[in-house]
N, C-alpha and C positions, 0 to 999 in steps of 0.2 A: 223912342228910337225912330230911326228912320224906315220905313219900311221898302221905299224904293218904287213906292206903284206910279212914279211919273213912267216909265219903263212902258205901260200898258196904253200910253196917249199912239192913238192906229192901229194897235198888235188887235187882231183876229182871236176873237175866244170863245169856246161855245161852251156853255154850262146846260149839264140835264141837271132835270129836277130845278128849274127857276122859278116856276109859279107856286114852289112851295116857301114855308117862313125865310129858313136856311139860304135858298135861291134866291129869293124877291131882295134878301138885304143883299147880298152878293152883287145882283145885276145892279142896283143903285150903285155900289161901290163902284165897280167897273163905269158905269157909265158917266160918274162923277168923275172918273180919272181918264174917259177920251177911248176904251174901247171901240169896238166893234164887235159887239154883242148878239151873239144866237144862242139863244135860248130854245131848248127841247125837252118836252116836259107831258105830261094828261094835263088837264085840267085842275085849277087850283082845290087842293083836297079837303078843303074848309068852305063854311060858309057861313061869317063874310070870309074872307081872303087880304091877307094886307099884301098877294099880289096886285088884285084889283085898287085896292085903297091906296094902292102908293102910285099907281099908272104908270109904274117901269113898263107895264106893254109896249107905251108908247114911245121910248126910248132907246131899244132893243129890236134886234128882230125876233120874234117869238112864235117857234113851229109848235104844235099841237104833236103828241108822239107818246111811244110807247117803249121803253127801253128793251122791253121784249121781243119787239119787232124790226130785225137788222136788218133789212132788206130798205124798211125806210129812212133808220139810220144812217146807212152808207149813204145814200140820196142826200140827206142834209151834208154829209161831210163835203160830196161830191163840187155840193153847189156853196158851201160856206166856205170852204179850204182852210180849219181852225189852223193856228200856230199850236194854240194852248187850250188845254182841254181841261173844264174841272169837274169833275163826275160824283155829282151830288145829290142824282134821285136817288129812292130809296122806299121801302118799304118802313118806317121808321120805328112804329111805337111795339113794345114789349109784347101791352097784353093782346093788341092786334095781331100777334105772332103765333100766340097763343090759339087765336080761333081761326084765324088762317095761314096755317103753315107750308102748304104748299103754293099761294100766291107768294108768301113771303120770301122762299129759297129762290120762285121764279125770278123774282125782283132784282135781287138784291147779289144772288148768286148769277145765273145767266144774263141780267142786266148787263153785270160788269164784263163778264165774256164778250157780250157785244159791245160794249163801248169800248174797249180794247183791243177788238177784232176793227174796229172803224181805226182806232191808231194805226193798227200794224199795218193797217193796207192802204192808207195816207200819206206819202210822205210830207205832206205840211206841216203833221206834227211833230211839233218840236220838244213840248213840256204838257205834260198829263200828272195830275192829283186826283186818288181815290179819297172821299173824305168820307172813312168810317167812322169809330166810338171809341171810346174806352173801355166797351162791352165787349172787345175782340178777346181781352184775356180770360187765360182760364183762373177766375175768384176765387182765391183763400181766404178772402174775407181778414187778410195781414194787415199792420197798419200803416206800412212804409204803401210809398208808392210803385207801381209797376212800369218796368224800363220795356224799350224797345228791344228786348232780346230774350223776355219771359213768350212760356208758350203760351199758343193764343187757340180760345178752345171755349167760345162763349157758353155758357148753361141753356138759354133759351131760345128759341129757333130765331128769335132777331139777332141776337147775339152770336149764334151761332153761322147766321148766313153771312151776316158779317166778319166772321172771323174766315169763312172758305171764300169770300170778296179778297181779303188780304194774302190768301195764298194763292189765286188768280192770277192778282196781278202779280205775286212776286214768278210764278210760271211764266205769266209773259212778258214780264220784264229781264228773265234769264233766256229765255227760247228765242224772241224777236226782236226786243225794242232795246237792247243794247250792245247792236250789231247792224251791217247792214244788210235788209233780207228782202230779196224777190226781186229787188227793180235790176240787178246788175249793174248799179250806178254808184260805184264808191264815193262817189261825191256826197251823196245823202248821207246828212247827219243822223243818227239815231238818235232817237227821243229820250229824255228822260222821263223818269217815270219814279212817283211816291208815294206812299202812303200817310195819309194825318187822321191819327188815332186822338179825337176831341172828348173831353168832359161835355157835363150837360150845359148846353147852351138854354139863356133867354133874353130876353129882348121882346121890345113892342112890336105888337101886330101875331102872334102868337096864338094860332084859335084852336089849335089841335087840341083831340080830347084823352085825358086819362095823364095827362103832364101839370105839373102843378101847379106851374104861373098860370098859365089857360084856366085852368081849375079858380084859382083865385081871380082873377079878372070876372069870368064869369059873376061869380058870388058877388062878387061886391056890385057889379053893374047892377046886379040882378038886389040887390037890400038884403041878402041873407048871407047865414055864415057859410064860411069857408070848413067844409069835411077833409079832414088830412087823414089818409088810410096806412099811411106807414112813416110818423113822425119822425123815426129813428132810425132810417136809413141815413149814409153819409154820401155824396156825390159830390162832385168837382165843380163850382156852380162859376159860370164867366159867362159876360156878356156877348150876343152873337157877331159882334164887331171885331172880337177878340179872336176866334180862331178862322176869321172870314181875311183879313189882316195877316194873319201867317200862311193861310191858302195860297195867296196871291203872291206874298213875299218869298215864298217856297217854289211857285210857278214860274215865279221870273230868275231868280237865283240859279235852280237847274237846266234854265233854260240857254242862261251864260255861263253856266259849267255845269254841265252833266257829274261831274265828283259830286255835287250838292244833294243829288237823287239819295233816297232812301226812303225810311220810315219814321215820321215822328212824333210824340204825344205832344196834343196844347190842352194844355189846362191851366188854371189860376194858382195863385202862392195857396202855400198852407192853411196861409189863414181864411182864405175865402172856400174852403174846404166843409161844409156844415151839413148838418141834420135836415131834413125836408123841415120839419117841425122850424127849425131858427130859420132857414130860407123865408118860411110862411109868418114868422113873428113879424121879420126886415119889412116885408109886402106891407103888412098890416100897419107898422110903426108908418116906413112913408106915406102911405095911401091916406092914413086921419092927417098928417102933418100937412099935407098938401089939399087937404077934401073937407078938413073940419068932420069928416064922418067918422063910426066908429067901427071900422072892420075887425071882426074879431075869429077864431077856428075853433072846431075842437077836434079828439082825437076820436078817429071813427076807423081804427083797423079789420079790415074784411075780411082778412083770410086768403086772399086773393091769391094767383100763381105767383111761383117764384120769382124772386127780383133780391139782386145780390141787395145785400144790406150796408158791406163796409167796401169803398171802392175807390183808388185815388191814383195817380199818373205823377210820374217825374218827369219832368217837366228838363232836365238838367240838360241834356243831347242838345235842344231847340235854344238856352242860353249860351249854349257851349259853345256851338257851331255859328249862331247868327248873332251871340249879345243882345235876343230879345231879351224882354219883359213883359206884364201883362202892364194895359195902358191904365184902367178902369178895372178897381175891386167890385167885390158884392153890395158894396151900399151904392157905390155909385151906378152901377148898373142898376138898382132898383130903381133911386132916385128917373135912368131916361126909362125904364118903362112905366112910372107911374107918370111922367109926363106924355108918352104916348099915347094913354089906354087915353087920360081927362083930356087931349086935346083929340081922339077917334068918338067918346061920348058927345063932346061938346060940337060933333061934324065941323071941328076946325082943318087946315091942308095939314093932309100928314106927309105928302110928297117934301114939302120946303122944312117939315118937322125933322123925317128921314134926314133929308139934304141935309139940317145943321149938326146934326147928330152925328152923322159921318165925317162933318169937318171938324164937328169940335175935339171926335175919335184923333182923328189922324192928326191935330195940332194939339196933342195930348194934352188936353183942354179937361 
């Protein structure tokens, strides 16, 4: 399909959270497509960083920041004047939730307060995405997937800051930002404003710890096996192109019609729906067909904190409304990260890597 990002060739967009995995592929996109890129972020939370290794630095503007801190927040709005805002820091991983829970609520809960609090007192903004999980719902552990109108009531304090993220912004998207408020200027358009509720993303460049592709990259880089601690959980597995692609097609859509605004899951077909365990067989199968080596797991369950087991998204709303699809299943998405990881080993350019990645994404290649 078409996604429509020629739309973004001038338009003004500021993404939080850029120097992470999720952001670094974002700002290539955008900046493949003629943005004008500001990026507000800490510093990259990994190290290496496939912000650093991609040198979108250099093609962006890129503030140093703290979602926490609104004061300097507003400062960037002041002096970037976004049209479109895609709000993608985050406190991200589970068990990290787990031992810090109250950086986590700060993050991810008040983050969003303030990045929402910079909309409402901008009027430049036009289009605003909050991009949460499919961890916003409260898990049955059912085997149908979860629509846009089930209650949302995550278990663990990631999950759960995220799911009071998405009742934030649905407060301020009824209180502020779809009306016009404070300037006295009925001229100003009111913003649209969304939420996308994404399955687990991976993709090359990927260093975080305690997620599985990372998990596997490591191992293999490193000669030893890959330990998979919970084989038989089910997750929504797509490549990070895929809901980075409805982000954007979503930012622009309600930005020429506000009716487009709402909430919507992107995940992959049914069939790219699997077990961590087959996720990590696919790793394995490409990684020797491409390496000649012989990567191989085994099953090392730890008992560790809760993490739903059976968990999947409908997807229907997002075909309904736009006639998306997903572009690239789970083998093909293995297939570009096992070319990323052997061309990041081999210190070959992953910037031109990225680049063709994105085109061959977007020329559903």
């Amino acid at each position: 399909m078409d996604f429509g990002l020629e739309f973004y060739k001038g338009k003004k967009v500021l993404v939080t959270g850029h120097t992470g995995f999720k952001g670094t592929w974002m700002c290539m996109v955008l900046s493949q497509f003629g943005a004008q890129v500001t990026g507000y972020a800490l510093e990259p939370p990994t190290e290496p960083s496939v912000f650093a290794l991609s040198g979108v630095g250099s093609r962006i503007r890129s503030v140093k920041g703290d979602i926490r801190d609104l004061a300097h927040m507003q400062q960037v709005f002041d002096e970037a004047q976004p049209e479109i805002v895609i709000h993608m820091a985050a406190q991200p991983i589970v068990r990290e939730s787990y031992r810090n829970p109250v950086y986590t609520y700060e993050v991810n809960v008040m983050g969003t307060v303030n990045i929402l609090e910079c909309a409402r007192t901008h009027a430049c903004v036009r289009s605003f995405v909050n991009v949460t999980t499919d961890k916003v719902y409260l898990n049955k552990e059912w085997e149908w997937g979860y629509r846009e109108n089930e209650e949302l009531n995550g278990y663990d304090p990631y999950s759960n800051s995220k799911s009071c993220s998405e009742l934030v912004t649905s407060s301020y998207r009824n209180s502020f930002l779809n009306q016009d408020y404070g300037s006295g200027d009925q001229d100003i358009r009111p913003a649209a404003v969304s939420t996308a509720r994404a399955g687990n993303v991976i993709g090359g460049g990927d260093f975080a710890a305690d997620r599985i592709i990372p998990d596997c990259v490591r191992a293999v880089l490193e000669g030893r096996e890959i330990v998979v601690r919970n084989p038989y959980s089910i997750r929504p597995y797509q490549h990070v192109l895929e809901p980075i692609a409805v982000y954007l097609m979503l930012a622009a859509k309600q930005y020429e019609d506000p009716r487009y605004a709402g909430s919507y899951n992107v995940g992959p077909d049914e069939t790219d729906c699997c077990t961590t365990g087959e996720i990590v067989t696919l790793f394995c199968e490409k990684w020797n067909q491409k390496t000649g080596q012989q990567a191989a797991w085994r099953n090392e369950y730890d008992g560790g904190p809760h993490e739903a087991n059976f968990l999947k998204l409908d997807c229907a709303k997002l075909k309904s409304v736009f006639g998306w699809k997903p572009v690239w299943n789970v083998e093909k998405a293995m297939e570009m990260i096992v070319e990323w990881t052997i061309a990041y080993h081999d210190g070959k350019g992953l910037a031109e890597l990225m680049d063709k990645q994105i085109e061959m994404f977007f020329s559903h290649g």
